[in-house]
N, C-alpha and C positions, 0 to 999 in steps of 0.2 A: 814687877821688875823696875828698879831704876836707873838712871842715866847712864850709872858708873860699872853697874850689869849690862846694859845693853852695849856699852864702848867696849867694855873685854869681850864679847861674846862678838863684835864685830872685826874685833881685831884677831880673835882669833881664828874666825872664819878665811878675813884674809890670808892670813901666815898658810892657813891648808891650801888654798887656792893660787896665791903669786905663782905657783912654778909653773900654770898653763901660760902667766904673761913674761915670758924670757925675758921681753925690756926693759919690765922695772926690776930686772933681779934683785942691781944693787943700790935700787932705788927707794929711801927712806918715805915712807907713806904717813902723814900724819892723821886722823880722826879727829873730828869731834861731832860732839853729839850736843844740837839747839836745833833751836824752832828756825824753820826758813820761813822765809813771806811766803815761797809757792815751792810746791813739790815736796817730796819725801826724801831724796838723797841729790846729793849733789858731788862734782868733783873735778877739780882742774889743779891748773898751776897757781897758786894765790898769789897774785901781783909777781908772779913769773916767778917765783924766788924759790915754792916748794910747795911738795904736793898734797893733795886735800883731797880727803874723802870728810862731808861732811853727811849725819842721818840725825831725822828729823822723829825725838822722843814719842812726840806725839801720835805720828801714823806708825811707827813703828812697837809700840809697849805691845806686845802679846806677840808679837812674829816667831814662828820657829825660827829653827835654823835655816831651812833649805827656803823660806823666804827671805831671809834675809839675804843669803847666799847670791839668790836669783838677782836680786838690787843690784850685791855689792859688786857681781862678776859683770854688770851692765856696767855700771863706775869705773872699775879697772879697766874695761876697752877707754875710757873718755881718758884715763890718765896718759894711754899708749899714745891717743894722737895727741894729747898735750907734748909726750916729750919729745915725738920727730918734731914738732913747730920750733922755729925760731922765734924770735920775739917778734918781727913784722909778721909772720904767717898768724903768728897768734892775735896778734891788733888785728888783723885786717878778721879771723875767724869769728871773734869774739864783734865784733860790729853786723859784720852778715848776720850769726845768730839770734843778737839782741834786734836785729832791725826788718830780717824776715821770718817770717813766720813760717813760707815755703820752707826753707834753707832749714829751721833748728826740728823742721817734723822730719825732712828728708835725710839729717845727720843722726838722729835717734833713731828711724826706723832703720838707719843701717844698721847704727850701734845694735841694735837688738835682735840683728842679721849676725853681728858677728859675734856677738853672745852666745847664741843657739849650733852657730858655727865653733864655737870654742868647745861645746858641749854642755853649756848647762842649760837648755833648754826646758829640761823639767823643773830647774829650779828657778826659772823665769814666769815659767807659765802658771807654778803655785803661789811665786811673789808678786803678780798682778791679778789673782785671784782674791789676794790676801788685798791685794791695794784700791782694787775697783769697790771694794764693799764701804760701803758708808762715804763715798765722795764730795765733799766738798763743792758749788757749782766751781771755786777757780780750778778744784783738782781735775773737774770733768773736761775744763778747757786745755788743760795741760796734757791729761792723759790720751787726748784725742792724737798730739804725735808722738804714741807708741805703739807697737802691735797691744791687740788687746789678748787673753788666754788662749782664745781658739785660732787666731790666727799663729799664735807662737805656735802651736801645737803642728797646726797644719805645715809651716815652713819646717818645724823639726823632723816632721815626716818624710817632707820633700825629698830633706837632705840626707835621708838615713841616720838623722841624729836623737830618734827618740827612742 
């Protein structure tokens, strides 16, 4: 699979999924697909101006769907608090995150609360299966703030959502 297969296959994953996030109904989502310095997906407001999902070819060339799925539906909660923020909410998010390390584990492990919460919890739990295999050491530091498979699974439980 290449780039330009895995950016249709991502975008059309999303187009199935937006209507669980009502706030970006009529909210233009852009894609692309490069290599990050760290992690597999990424996603915010790009210099405030529009939205971005960015996926990362490398960790991603082989992913099913319902892996990818798992990623993208964690990215669409990051999109929803980008657009309640105003620009200071956003300067001031965006510095806590880059500058504690507490603060960007404890905003991920909600993300990944409200992920499982939204219902895709089984396609979370196979897109960190899919992600934990062959890591990287920076991927292992990174991955440290998200639930790992068995913990998604158990919170899914929790919540009647598996």
């Amino acid at each position: 699979m290449n780039k330009q297969e895995l950016k249709k296959r991502c975008l059309k994953i999303i187009s199935e999924i937006r209507w669980k996030y009502p706030t970006l109904k009529n909210i233009k989502i852009n894609l692309k697909v490069k290599k990050l310095r760290k992690g597999s997906m990424w996603a915010n407001k790009a210099f405030y101006l529009y939205y971005l999902i960015k996926v990362n070819p490398k960790k991603y060339l082989g992913a099913s769907d319902k892996e990818l799925r798992g990623g993208l539906a964690h990215e669409l909660i990051h999109l929803e608090d980008a657009k309640k923020m105003n620009i200071l909410e956003f300067i001031i998010f965006f510095f806590k995150y880059h500058l504690s390390k507490k603060f960007a584990k404890q905003w991920e492990l909600n993300t990944d609360k409200r992920t499982i919460e939204r219902g895709y919890g089984r396609e979370l739990y196979v897109n960190r299966k899919f992600r934990f295999k062959n890591l990287s050491e920076k991927d292992k530091k990174i991955m440290k703030n998200y639930f790992g498979p068995e913990k998604i699974k158990q919170y899914a439980k929790k919540i009647g959502k598996w």
